[in-house]
C-alpha positions in Angstrom: 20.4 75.3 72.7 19.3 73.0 75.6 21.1 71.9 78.1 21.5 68.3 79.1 19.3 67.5 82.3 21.4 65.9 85.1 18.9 63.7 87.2 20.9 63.7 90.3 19.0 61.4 92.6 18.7 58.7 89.7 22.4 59.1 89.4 23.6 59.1 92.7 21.5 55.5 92.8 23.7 54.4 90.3 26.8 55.0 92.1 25.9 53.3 95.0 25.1 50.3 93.5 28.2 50.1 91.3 30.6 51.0 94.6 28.1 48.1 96.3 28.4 45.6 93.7 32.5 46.4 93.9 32.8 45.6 97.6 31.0 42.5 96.5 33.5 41.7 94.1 36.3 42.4 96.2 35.5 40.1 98.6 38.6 38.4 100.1 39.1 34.4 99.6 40.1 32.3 102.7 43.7 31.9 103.1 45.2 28.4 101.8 46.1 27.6 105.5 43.0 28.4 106.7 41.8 25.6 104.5 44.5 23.5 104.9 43.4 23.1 108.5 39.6 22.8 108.2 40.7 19.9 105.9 43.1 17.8 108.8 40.8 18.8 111.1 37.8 17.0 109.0 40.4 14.2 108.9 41.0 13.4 112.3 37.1 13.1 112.5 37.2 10.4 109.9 35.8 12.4 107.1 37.9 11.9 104.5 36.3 13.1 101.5 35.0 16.5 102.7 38.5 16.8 103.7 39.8 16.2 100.5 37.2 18.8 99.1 38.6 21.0 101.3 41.9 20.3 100.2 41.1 20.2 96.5 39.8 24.0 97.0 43.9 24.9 97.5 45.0 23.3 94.6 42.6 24.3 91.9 42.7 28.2 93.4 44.7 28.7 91.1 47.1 30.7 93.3 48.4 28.2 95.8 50.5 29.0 98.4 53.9 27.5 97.5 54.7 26.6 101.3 51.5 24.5 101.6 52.3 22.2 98.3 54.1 19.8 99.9 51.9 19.5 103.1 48.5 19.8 100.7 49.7 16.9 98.5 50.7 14.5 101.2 47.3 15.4 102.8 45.7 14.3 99.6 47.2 11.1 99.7 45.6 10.7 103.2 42.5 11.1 102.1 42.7 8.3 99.9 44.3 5.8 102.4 41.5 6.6 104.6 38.4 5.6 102.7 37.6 1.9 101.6 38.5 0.0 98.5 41.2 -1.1 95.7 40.8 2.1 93.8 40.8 4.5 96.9 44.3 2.8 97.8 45.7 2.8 94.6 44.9 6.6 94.1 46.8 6.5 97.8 49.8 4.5 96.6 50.1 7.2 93.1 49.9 9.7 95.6 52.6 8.5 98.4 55.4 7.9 95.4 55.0 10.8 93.5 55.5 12.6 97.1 58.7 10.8 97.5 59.6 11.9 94.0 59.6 15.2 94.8 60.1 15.6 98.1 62.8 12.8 98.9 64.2 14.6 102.2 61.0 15.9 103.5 60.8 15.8 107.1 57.5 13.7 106.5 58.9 11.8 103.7 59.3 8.5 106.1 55.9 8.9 106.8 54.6 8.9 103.2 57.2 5.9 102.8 55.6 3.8 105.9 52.2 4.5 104.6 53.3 3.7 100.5 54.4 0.2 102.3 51.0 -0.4 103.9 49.2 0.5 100.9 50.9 -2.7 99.4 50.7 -5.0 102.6 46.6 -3.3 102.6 46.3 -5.5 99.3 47.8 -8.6 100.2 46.1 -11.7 100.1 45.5 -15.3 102.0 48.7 -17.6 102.0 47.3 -19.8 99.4 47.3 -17.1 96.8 50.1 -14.8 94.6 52.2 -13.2 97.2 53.6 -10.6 94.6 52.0 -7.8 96.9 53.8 -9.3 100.4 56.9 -9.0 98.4 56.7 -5.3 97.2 55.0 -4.4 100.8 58.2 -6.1 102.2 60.7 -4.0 99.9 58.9 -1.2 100.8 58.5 -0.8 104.9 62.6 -2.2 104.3 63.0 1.3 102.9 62.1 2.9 106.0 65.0 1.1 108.0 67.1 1.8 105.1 66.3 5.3 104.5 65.0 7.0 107.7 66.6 4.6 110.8 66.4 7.6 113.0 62.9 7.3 111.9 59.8 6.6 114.7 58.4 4.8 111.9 61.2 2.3 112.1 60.0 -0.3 115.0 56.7 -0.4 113.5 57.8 -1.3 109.8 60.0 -3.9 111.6 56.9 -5.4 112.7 55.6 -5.3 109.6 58.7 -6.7 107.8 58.2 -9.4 110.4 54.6 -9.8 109.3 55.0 -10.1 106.2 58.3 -12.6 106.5 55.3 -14.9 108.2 52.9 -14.4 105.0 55.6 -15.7 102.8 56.7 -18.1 105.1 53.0 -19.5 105.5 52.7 -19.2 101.5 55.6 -21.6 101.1 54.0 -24.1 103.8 50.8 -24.0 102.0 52.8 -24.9 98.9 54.7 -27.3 101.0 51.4 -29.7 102.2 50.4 -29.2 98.4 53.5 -31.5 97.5 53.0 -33.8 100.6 49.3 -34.5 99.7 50.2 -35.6 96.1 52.9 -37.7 97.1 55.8 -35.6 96.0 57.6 -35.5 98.8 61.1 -33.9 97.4 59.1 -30.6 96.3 57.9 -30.7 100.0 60.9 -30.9 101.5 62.6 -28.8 99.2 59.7 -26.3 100.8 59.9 -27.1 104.3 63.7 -26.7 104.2 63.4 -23.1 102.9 60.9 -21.9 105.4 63.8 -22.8 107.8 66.2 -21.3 105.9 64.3 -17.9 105.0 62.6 -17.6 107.6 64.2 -18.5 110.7 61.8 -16.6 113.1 58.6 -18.4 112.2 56.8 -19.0 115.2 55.1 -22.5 113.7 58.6 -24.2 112.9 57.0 -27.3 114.9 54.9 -28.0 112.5 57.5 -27.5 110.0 60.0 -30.3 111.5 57.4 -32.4 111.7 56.6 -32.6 108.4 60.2 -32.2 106.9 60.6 -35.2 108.8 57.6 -37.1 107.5 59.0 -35.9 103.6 62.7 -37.3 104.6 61.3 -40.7 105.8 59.5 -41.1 102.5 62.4 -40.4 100.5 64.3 -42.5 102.4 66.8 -39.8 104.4 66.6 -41.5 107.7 69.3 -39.6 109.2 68.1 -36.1 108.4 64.9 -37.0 109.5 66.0 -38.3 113.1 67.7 -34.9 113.4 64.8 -32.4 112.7 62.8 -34.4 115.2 65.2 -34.4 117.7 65.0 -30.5 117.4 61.5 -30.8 117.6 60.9 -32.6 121.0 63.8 -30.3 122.6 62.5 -27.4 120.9 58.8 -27.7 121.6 58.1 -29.8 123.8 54.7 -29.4 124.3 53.5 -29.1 120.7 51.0 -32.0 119.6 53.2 -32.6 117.0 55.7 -34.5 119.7 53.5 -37.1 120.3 52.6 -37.4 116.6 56.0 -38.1 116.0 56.4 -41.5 117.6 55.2 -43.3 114.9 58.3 -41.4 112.5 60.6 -42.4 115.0 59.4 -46.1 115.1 60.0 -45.9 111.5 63.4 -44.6 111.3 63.8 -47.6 114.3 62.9 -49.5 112.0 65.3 -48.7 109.1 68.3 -48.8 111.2 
């Protein structure tokens, strides 16, 4: 009977290459934090969307690290809110909420509000058109005084709020001259009046006494009139629309 022949060199080859191609195998992934840092520090260079390849490494590993979750998901949402466009901020705003969702009394969670807020006021548009976005923005960055008013985030969504208190404010003005121009001048003062009333801060209320006083002449509310204009010679009394005024005030002059 023969024996089996052993070719030892050929299989000592073979070993090597298997213990070789199992080092290979074995080697270990970068951690999540690791990761997780290359990725903010790609953000604070402006380069959003290799950070967000960085980032989307982490979460389709397979094996996150549960500790990250929260800070990889908000991260995401910076991505987003960094790049250009409609659909960029929209993936943003999804992004911001669902953080808030699930992570209401994070210590970042007035952060992710703030930015959910300028997400909205980042879509708003000109005076003259739907002002649906000014109001959510306006509910939102509210929030962060409501929610978080140890918050460092607070004074700047007060600006905001006040920013967007002008928007409407301006919208309703707009709407305002609208009715003046066709002649329809209880819709304009019916305007006019609740720009003062709303918005009691507006830094253009000149223009808006003016003009209320122009609508209550033409419907005949002398008295009214004579008072917004009074307010608006002691208030500003070196607005152009003082010495516009004189020919109202010969006309309510006139009436008496």
């Amino acid at each position: 009977m023969r024996r089996p022949v052993i070719y030892l060199p050929a299989l000592m080859l073979v070993l090597v290459l298997s213990g070789c191609a199992a080092k290979k195998s074995r080697v270990v992934a970068k951690p999540d934090k690791e990761i997780y840092e290359q990725a903010m520090k790609l953000m604070e260079k402006g380069n959003f969307y290799k950070a967000r390849t960085r980032l989307e490494e982490i979460v389709s590993s397979g094996n996150q690290d549960p500790e990250l979750a929260d800070e990889v998901q908000l991260a995401m949402a910076d991505t987003y809110y960094g790049r250009k466009g409609l659909l960029n901020l929209t993936d943003a705003m999804g992004r911001y909420s669902t953080f808030l969702t699930f992570y209401p009394t994070h210590e970042k969670a007035d952060y992710a509000q703030y930015r959910l807020a300028m997400c909205h006021l980042k879509q708003v548009y000109s005076p003259d058109r739907d002002q649906h976005e000014t109001f959510t923005a306006l509910t939102e960055f509210r929030k962060v005084l409501l929610l978080y008013p140890d918050s460092p985030y607070v004074d700047l969504a007060g600006e905001k709020i006040n920013e967007c208190l002008e928007l409407l404010a301006d919208h309703d003005y707009k709407v305002g001259m609208f009715y003046r121009r066709k002649a329809a001048y209880l819709g304009a003062v019916d305007r006019f009046m609740d720009i003062l009333d709303a918005f009691p801060r507006y830094p253009r209320k000149d223009r808006i006494y003016y003009y209320l006083s122009e609508s209550l002449i033409r419907t005949h509310r002398m008295e009214e009139a004579d008072v917004y204009l009074r307010k608006l010679a002691e208030t500003y009394p070196d607005s152009e629309f003082v010495k516009k005024a004189d020919h109202l005030l010969a006309e309510i002059e006139e009436s008496l």
